[in-house]
Chimera marker file (.cmm) of the C-alpha trace (Angstrom):
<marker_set name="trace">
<marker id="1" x="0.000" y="0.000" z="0.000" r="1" g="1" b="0" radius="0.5"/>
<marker id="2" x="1.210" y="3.364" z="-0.767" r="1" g="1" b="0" radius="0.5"/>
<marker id="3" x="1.607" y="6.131" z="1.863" r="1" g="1" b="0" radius="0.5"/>
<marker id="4" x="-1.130" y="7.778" z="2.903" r="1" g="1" b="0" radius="0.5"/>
<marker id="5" x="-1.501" y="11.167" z="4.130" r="1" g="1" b="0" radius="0.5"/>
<marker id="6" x="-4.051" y="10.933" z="7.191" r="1" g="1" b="0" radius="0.5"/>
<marker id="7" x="-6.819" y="13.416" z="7.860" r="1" g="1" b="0" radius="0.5"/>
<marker id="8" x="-9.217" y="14.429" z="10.562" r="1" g="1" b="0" radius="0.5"/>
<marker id="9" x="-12.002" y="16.888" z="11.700" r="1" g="1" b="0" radius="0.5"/>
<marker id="10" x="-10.742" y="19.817" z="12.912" r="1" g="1" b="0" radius="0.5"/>
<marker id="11" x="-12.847" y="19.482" z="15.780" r="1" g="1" b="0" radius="0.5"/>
<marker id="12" x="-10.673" y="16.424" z="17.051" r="1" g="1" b="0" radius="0.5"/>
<marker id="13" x="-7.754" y="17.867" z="17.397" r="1" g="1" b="0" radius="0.5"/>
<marker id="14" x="-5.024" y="16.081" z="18.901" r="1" g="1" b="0" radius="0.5"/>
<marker id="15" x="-7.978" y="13.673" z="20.592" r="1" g="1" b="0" radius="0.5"/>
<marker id="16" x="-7.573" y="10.093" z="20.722" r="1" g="1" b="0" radius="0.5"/>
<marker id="17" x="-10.931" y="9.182" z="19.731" r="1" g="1" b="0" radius="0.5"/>
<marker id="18" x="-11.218" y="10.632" z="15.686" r="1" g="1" b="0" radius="0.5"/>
<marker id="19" x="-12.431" y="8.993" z="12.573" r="1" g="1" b="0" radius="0.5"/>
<marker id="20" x="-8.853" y="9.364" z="10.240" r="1" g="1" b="0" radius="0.5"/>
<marker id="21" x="-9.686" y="9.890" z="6.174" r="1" g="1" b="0" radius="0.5"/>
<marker id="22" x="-7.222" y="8.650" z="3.556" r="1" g="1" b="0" radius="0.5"/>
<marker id="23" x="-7.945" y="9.749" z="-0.111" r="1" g="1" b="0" radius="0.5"/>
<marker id="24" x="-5.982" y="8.632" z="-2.856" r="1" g="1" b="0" radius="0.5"/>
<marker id="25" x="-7.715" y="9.052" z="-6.851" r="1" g="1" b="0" radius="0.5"/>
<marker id="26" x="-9.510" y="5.225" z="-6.357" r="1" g="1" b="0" radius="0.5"/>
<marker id="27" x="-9.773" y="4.765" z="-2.800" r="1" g="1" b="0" radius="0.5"/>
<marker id="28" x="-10.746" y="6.377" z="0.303" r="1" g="1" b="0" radius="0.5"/>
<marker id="29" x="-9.854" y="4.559" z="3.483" r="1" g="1" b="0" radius="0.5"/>
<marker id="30" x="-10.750" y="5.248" z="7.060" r="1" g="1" b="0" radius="0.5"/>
<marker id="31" x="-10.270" y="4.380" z="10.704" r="1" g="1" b="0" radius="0.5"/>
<marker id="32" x="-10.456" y="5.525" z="13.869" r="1" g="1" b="0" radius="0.5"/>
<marker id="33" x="-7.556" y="6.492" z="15.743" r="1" g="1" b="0" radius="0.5"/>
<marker id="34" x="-8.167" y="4.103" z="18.288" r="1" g="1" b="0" radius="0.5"/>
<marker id="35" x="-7.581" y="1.150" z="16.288" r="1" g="1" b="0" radius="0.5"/>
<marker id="36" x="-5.315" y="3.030" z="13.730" r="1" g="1" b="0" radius="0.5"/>
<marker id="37" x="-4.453" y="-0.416" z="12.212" r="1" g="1" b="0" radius="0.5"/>
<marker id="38" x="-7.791" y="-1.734" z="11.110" r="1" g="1" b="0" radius="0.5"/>
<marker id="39" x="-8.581" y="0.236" z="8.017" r="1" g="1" b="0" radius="0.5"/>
<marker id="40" x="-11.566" y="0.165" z="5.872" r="1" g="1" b="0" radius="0.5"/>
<marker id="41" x="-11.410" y="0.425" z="1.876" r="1" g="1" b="0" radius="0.5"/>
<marker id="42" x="-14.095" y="2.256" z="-0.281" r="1" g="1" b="0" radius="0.5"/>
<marker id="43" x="-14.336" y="2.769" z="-3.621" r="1" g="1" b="0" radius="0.5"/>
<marker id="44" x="-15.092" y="7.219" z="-4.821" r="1" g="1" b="0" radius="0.5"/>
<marker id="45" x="-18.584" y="5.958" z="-5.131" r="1" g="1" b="0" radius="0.5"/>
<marker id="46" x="-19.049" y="4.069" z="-1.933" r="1" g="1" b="0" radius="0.5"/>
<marker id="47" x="-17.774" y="6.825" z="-0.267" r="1" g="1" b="0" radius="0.5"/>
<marker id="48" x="-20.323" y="9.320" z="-2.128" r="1" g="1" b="0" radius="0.5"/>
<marker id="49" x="-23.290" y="7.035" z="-0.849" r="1" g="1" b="0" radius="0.5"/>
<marker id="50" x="-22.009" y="7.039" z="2.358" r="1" g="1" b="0" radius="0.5"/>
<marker id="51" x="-21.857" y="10.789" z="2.826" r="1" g="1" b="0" radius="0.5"/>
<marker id="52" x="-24.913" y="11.621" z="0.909" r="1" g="1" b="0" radius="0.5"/>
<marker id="53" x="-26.718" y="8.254" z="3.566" r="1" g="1" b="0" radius="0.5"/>
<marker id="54" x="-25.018" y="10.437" z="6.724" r="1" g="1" b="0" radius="0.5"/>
<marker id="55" x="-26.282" y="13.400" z="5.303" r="1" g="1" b="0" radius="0.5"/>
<marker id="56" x="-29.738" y="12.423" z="4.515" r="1" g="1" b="0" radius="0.5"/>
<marker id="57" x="-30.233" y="11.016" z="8.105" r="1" g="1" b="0" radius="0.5"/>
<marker id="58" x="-30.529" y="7.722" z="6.472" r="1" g="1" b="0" radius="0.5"/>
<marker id="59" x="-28.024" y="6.255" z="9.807" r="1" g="1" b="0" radius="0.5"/>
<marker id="60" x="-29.988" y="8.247" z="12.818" r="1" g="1" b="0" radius="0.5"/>
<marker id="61" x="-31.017" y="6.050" z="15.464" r="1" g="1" b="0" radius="0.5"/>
<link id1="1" id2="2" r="1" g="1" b="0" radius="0.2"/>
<link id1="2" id2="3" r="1" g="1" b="0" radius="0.2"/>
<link id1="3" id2="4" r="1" g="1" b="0" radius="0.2"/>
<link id1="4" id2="5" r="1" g="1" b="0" radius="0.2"/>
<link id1="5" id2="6" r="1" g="1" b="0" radius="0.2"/>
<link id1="6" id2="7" r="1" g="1" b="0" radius="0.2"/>
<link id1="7" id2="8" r="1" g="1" b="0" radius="0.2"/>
<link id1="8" id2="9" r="1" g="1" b="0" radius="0.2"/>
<link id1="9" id2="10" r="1" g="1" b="0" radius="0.2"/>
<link id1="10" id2="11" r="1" g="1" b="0" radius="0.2"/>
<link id1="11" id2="12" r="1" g="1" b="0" radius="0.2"/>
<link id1="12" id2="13" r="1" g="1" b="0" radius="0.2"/>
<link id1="13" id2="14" r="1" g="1" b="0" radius="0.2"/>
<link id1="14" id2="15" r="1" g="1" b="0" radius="0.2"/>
<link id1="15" id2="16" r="1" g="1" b="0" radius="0.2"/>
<link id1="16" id2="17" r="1" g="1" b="0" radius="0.2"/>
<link id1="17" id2="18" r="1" g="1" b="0" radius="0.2"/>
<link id1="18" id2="19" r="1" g="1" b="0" radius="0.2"/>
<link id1="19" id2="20" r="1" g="1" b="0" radius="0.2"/>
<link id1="20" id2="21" r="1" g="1" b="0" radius="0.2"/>
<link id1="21" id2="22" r="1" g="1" b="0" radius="0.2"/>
<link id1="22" id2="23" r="1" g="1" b="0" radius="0.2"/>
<link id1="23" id2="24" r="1" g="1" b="0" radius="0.2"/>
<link id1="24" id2="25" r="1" g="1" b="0" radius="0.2"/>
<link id1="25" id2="26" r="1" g="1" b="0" radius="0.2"/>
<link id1="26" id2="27" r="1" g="1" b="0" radius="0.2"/>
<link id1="27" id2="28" r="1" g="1" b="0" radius="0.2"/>
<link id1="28" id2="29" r="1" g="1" b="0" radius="0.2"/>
<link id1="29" id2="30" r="1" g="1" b="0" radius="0.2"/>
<link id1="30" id2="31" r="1" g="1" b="0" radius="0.2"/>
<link id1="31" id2="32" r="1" g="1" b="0" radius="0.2"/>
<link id1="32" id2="33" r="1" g="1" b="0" radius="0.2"/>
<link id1="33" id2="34" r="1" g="1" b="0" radius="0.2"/>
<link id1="34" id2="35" r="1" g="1" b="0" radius="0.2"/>
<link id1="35" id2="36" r="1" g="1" b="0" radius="0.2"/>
<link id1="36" id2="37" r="1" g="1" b="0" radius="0.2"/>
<link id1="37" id2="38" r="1" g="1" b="0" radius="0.2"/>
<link id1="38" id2="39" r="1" g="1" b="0" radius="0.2"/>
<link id1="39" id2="40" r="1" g="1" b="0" radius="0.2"/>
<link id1="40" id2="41" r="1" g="1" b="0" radius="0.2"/>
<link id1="41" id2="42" r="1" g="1" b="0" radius="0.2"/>
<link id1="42" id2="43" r="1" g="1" b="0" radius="0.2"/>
<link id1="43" id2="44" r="1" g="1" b="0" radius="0.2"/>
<link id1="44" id2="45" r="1" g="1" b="0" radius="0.2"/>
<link id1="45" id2="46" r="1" g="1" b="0" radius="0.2"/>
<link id1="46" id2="47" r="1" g="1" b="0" radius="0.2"/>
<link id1="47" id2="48" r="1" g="1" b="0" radius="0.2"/>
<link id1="48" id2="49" r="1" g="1" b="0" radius="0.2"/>
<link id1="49" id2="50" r="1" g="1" b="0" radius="0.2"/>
<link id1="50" id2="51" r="1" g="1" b="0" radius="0.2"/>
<link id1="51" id2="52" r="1" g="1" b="0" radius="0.2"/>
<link id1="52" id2="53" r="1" g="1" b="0" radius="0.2"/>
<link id1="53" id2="54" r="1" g="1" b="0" radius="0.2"/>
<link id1="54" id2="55" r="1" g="1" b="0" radius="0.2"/>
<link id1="55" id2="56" r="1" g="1" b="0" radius="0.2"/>
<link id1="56" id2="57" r="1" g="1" b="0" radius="0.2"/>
<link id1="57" id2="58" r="1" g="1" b="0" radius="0.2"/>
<link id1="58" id2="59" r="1" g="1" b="0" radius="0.2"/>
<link id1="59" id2="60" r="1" g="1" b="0" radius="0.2"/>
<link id1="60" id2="61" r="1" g="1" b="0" radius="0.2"/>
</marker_set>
């Protein structure tokens, strides 16, 4: 895997409990930086449905 350059909210900070974004032109991976090893793959149009679902309200409890 190549290196990736890590992001987070701003809003984290240096906190220890942030979701971590990882965008390269095919992928975007993620993780939280509590488990910084266990890293989840999606493709630009996974990730897409998955902001549009969050912002939709389509994962509210």
């Amino acid at each position: 895997m190549e290196a990736l350059h890590w992001k987070r909210p701003e809003v984290c900070g240096d906190g220890a409990s942030c979701p971590e974004v990882a965008v390269t032109p095919d992928t975007v991976y993620l993780r939280s930086s509590l488990q910084p090893s266990a890293v989840a793959q999606l493709t630009t149009d996974e990730w897409r449905d998955l902001l549009a679902g969050i912002r939709n309200g389509e994962f509210d409890v």
